[in-house]
C-alpha positions as CSV (number, residue, x, y, z in Angstrom):
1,X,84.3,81.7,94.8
2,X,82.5,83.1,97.8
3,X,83.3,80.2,99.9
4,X,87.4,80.6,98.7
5,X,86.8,84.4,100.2
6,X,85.3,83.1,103.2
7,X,88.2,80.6,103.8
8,X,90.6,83.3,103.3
9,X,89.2,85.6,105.9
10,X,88.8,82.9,108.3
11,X,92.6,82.1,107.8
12,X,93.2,85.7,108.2
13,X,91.7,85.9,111.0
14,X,93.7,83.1,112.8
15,X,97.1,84.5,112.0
16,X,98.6,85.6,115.6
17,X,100.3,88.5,116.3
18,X,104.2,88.3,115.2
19,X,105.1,90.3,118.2
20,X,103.0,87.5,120.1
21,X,104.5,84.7,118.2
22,X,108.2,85.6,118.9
23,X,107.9,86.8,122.3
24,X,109.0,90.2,121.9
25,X,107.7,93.5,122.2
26,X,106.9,96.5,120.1
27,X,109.4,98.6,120.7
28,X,112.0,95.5,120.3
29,X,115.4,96.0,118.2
30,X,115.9,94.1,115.2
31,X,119.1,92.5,117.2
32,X,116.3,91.5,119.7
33,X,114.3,89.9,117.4
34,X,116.4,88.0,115.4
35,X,118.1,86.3,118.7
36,X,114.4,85.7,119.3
37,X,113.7,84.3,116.3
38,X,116.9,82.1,116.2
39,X,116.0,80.7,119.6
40,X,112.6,79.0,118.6
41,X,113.1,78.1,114.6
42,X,116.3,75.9,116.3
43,X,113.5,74.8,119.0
44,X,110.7,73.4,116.5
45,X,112.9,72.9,113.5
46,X,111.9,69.8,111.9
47,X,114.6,68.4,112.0
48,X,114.6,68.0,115.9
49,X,110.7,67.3,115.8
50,X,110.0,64.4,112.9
51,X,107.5,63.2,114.1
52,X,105.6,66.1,115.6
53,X,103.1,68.0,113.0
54,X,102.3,70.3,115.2
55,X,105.8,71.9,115.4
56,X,106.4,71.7,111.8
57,X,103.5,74.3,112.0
58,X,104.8,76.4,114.8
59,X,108.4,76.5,112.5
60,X,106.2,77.8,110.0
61,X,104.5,80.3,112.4
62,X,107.9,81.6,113.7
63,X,109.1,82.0,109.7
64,X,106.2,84.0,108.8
65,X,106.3,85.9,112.0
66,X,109.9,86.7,110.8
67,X,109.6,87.6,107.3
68,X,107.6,90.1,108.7
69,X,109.2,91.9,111.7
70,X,112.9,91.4,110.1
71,X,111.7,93.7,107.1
72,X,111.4,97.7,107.8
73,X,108.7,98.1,105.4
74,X,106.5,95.0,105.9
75,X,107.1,95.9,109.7
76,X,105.9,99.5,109.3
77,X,102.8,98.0,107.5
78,X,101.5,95.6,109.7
79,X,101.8,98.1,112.8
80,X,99.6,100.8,111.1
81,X,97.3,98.5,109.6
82,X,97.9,94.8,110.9
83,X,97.8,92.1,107.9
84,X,95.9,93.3,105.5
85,X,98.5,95.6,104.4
86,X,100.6,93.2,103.7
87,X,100.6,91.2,100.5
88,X,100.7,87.6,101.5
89,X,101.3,85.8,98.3
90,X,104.6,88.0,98.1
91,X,106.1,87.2,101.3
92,X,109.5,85.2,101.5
93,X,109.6,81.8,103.1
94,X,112.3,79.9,104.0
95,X,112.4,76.2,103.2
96,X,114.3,73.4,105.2
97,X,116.0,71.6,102.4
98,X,117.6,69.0,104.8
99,X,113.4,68.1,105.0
100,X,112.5,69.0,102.3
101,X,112.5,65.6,100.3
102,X,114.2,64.5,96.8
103,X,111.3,65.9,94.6
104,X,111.1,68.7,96.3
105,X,114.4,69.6,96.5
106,X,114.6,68.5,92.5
107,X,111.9,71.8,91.5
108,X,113.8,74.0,94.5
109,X,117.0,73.5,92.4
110,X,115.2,74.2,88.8
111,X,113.4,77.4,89.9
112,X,116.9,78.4,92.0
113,X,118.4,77.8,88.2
114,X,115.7,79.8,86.3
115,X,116.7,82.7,88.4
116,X,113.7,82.3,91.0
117,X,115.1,83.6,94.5
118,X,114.7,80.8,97.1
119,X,115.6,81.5,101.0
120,X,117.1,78.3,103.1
121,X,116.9,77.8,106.5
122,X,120.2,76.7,108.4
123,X,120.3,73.1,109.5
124,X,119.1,72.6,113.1
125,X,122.2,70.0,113.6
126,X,124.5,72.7,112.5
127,X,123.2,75.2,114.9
128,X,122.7,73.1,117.7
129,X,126.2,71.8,117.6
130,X,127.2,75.9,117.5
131,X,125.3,76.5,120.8
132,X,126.5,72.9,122.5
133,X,130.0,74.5,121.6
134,X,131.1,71.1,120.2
135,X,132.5,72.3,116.6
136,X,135.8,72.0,115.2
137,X,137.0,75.7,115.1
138,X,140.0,76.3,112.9
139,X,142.1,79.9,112.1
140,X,141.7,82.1,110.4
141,X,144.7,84.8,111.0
142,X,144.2,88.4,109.7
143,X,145.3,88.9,105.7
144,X,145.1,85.2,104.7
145,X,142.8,83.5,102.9
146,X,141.4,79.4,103.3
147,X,140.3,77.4,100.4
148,X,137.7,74.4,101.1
149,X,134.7,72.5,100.1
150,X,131.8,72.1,102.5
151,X,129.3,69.1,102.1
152,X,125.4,70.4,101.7
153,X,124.2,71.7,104.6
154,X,126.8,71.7,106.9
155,X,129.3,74.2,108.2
156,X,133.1,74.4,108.1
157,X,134.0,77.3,111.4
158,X,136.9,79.8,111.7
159,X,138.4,81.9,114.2
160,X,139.5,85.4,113.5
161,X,141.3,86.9,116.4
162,X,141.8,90.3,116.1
163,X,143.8,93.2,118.3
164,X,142.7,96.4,119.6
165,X,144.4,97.9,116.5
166,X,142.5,95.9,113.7
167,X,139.0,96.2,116.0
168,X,139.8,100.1,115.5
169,X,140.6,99.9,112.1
170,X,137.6,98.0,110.9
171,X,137.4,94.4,109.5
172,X,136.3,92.4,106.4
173,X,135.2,88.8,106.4
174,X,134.6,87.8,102.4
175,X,133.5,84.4,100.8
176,X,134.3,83.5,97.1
177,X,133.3,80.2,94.9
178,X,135.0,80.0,91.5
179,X,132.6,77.3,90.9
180,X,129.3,79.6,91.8
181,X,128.6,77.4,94.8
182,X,125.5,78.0,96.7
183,X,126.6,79.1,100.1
184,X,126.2,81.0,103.5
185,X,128.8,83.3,105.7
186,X,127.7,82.9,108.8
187,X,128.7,85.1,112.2
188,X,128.4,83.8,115.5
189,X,128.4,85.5,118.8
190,X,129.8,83.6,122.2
191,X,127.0,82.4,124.1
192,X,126.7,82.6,127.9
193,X,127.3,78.5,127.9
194,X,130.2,78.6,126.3
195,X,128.4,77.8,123.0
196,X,128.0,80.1,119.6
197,X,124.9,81.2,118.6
198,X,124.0,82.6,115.2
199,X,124.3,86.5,114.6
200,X,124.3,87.2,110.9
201,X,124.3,85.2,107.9
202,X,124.9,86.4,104.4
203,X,123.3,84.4,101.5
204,X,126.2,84.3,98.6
205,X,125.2,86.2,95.6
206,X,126.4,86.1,91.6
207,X,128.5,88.5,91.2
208,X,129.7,88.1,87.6
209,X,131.7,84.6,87.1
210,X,131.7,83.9,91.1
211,X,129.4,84.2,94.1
212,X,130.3,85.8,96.9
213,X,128.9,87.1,100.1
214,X,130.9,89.5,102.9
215,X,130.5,91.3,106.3
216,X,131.7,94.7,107.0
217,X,132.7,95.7,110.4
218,X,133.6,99.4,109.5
219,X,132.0,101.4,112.0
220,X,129.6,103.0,110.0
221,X,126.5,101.2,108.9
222,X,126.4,99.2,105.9
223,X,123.7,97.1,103.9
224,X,123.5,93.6,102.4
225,X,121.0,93.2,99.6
226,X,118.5,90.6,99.5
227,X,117.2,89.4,96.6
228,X,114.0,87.9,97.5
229,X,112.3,90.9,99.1
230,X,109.6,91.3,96.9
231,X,110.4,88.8,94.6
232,X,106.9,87.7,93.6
233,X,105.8,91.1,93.7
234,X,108.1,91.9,90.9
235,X,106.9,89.0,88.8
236,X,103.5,90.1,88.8
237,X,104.4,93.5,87.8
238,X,107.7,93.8,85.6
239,X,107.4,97.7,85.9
240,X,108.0,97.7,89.4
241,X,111.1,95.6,89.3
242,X,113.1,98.7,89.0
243,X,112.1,100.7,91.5
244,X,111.8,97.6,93.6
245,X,115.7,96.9,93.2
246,X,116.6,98.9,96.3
247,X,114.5,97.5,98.5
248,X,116.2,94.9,99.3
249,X,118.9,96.8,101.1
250,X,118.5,95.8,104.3
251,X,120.9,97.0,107.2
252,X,123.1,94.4,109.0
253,X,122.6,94.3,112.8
254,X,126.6,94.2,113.9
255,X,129.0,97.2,112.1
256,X,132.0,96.6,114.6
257,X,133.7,94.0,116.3
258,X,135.8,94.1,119.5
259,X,139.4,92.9,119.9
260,X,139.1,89.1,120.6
261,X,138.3,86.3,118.7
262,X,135.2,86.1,116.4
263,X,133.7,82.8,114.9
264,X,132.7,82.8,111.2
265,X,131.3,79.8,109.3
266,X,130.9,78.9,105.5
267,X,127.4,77.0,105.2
268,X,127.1,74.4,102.5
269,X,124.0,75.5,100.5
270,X,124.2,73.9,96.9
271,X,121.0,71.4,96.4
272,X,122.9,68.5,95.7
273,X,126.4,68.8,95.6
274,X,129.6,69.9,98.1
275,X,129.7,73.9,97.9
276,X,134.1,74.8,97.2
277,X,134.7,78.6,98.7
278,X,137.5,80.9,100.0
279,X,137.3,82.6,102.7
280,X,139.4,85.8,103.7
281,X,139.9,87.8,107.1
282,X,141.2,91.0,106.3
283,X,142.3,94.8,107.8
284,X,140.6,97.7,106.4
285,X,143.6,99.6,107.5
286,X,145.5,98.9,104.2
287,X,142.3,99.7,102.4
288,X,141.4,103.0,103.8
289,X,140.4,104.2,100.2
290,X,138.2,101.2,99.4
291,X,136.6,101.7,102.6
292,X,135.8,105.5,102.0
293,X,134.5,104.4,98.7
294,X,131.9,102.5,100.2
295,X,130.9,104.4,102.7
296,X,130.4,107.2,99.6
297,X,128.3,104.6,97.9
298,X,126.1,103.4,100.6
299,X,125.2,106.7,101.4
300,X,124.5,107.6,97.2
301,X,122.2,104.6,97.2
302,X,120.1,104.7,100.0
303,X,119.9,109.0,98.4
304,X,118.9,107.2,95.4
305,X,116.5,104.5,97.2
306,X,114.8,107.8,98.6
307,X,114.3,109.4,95.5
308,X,113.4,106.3,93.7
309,X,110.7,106.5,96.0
310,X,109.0,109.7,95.2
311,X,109.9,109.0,91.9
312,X,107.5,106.0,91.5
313,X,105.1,107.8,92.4
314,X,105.3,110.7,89.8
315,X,106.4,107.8,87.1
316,X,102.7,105.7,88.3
317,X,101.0,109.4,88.1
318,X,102.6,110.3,84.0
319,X,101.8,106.7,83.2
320,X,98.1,106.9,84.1
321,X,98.3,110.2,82.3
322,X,99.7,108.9,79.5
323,X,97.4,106.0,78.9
324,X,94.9,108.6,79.0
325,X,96.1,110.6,76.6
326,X,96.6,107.5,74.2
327,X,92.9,106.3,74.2
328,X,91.9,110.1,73.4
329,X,94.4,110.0,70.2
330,X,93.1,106.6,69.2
331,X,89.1,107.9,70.0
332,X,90.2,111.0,68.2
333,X,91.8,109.6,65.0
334,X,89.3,107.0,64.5
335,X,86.7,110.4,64.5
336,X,88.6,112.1,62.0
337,X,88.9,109.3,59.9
338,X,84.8,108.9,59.6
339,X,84.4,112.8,59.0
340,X,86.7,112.8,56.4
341,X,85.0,109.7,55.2
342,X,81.4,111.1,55.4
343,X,83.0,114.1,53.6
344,X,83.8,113.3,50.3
345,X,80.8,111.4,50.1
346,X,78.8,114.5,50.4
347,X,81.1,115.4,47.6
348,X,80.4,112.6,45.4
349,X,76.5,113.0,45.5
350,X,77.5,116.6,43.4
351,X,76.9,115.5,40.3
352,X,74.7,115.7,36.6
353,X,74.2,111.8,36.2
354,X,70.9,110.7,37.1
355,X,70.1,107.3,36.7
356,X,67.0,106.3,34.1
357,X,65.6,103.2,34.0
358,X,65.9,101.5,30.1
359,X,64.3,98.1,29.3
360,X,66.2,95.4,28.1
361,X,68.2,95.8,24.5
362,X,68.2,99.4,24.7
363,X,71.5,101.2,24.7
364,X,72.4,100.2,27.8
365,X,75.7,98.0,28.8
366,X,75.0,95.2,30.9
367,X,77.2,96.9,34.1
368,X,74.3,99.1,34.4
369,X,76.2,102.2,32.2
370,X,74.2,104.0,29.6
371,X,74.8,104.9,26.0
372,X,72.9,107.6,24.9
373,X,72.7,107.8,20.9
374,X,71.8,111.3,19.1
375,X,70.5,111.6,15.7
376,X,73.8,112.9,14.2
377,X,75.3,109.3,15.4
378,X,72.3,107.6,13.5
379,X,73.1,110.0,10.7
380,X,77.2,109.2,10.4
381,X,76.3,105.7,11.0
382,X,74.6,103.9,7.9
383,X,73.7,100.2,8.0
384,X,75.6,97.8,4.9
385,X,72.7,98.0,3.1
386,X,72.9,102.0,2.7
387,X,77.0,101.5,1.4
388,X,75.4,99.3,-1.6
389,X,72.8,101.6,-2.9
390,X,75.1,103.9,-3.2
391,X,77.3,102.5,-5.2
392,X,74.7,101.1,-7.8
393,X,73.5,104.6,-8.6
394,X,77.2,105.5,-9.1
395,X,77.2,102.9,-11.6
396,X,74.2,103.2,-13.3
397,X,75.6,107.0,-14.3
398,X,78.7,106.1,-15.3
399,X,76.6,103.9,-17.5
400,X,75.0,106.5,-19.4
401,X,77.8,108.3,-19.9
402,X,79.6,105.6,-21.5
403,X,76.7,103.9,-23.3
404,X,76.1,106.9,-26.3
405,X,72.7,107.1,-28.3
406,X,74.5,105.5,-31.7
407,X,71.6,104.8,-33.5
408,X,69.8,107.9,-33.2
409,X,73.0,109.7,-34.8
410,X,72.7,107.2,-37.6
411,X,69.5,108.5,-38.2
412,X,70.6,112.1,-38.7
């Protein structure tokens, strides 16, 4: 045990900083360091370096850097108190499932079914084909919709070219799978080289009988929820799952597009099978009551994310409280139980029995009761013996009555 403490610290204490790690600074943007990010995950992805362990480990360095710094919370944490404020074994990893390897990827896709959240990274083909610029880019015109399916881990692209008007107005990109499809909306941004480079991506989610996933460029700010903040967390601790929920609201870095054309991507993330979607480019201008509506209800839950807050705290503060108070009712029933106990058997010992000691064949019963016999009981009871005498005597004087002194009268 000590030595698996030891280790622990040890790798602890190797961890380098995440602002270190991704080249940024403290003060950084979260637009800053997801384009950072981006930049070297693409660099040492595996999939560009087979055959080079020691980039598989800086991928996984740049990843946990990430899951860090990319979080609000787990952010604030590490700069007040570095990593031991953070809860390792609950951090969210993403896994390469173009490396990952047929078992692998079997028990990905059974704890993806059980419900388990799992993250995926984005093929490095796919994004280094975005940045060369050398994808096949096809329309997508405003109020129309495209129906396709996308092999795993690759990318079907769109252009949405919007006016002055529509930029104004605010725009929706949405995703649907009939078939609950494992699947990614991607944005991308034109790079300096003519290329794309990724933005945002939006992991789909179940929404009743589909999945779905959608950006909103509304001009107000809006929040995507992810599902594996704190996923492990919540496992451990069922209670928390609740006030966890909200957590996962995380703010999307872009909340307005200029007039131009913008690329969007659907990203094939099914295990095994060809993800089928439709995708949609829409106005917000013929939806100006939908769009009020959400702004309403992003504000009401990140109100209600606040007081969920505080609330866990006064919920944690009763509960303790009333644990307390149920080990005093169980200490104090089991105590009234023995007094009442002890009681009547102080009321028992009032009594005139005392207990005498007979030898054997006296008038005692063999459970140990007594019998106790008077001398009227000896006089109502008479033995057999008694009922004959009796009854001779009886006889004898109705004998003399009957026999008469004959002779003697003879005499007379």
């Amino acid at each position: 045990m000590a030595g698996s403490n030891i280790e622990g610290t040890s790798a602890q204490a190797l961890r380098r900083d995440p602002y270190e790690v991704l080249s940024v600074s403290r003060d950084s943007s979260d637009q800053e360091i997801k384009t950072a990010y981006r930049k070297l995950a693409l660099k040492y992805h595996p999939d560009k370096n087979a055959n080079n362990p020691e980039a598989s480990e800086l991928f996984k360095e740049v990843a946990y850097s990430y899951s860090i710094l990319s979080d609000p919370e787990k952010r604030r944490q590490y700069d007040n108190s570095g990593f031991e404020a953070l809860d390792t074994e609950g951090m969210d990893m993403e896994i390469d499932l173009s490396n990952l390897g047929t078992v692998n990827t079997v028990f990905a896709a059974l704890f993806s079914k059980l419900g388990v959240p799992i993250k995926t990274t984005i093929s490095a083909n796919v994004l280094e084909e975005a940045l060369n610029g050398t994808v096949t880019v096809r329309p997508l015109p405003i109020g129309t919709s495209v129906s396709g399916k996308v092999e795993k881990q690759c990318a079907h692209f769109f252009g949405v070219t919007i006016s002055d008007e529509q930029a104004e107005s605010g725009i929706v990109v949405r995703a649907t799978s009939a078939a609950q499809s494992k699947f990614k909306l991607l944005y991308f941004e034109q790079d300096l080289n003519a290329g794309y480079g990724l933005a945002l991506q939006e992991d789909s989610e179940k929404t009743g009988k589909i999945t779905s996933a959608g950006m909103y460029f509304l001009h107000f700010q809006v929040y995507r929820m992810d599902s594996t903040v704190n996923a492990l967390a919540m496992a451990k601790d069922p209670e928390a799952a609740f006030f966890k929920r909200l957590e996962g609201l995380q703010p999307c870095e872009v909340s307005q597009l200029k007039a131009g054309t913008h690329i969007f991507a659907v990203y094939g993330d099914n295990f095994f099978k060809p993800a089928t979607y439709m995708i949609e480019a829409l106005c917000a201008k013929t939806y100006e009551d939908t769009t009020t509506k959400l702004k309403d209800i992003e504000a009401q839950i990140l109100r209600k994310r606040s007081e969920l807050r505080q609330f866990e705290t006064e919920y944690r503060k009763a509960l303790a409280r009333f644990q307390e108070v149920t080990n005093r009712y169980t200490q104090e029933k089991q105590s009234v139980d023995e007094m009442l106990k002890h009681r009547d058997s102080i009321h028992s010992s009032f009594t005139v029995a005392r207990t005498v000691a007979f030898p054997t064949g006296s008038g005692y019963f063999s459970n140990g009761s007594s019998s106790k016999f008077t001398a009227e009981d000896n006089k109502s009871e008479t033995s057999p013996g008694d009922e004959g005498s009796s009854d001779s005597k009886d006889k004898s004087s109705k004998k003399k009555w009957f026999n008469l002194n004959l002779k003697g009268s003879d005499k007379k």
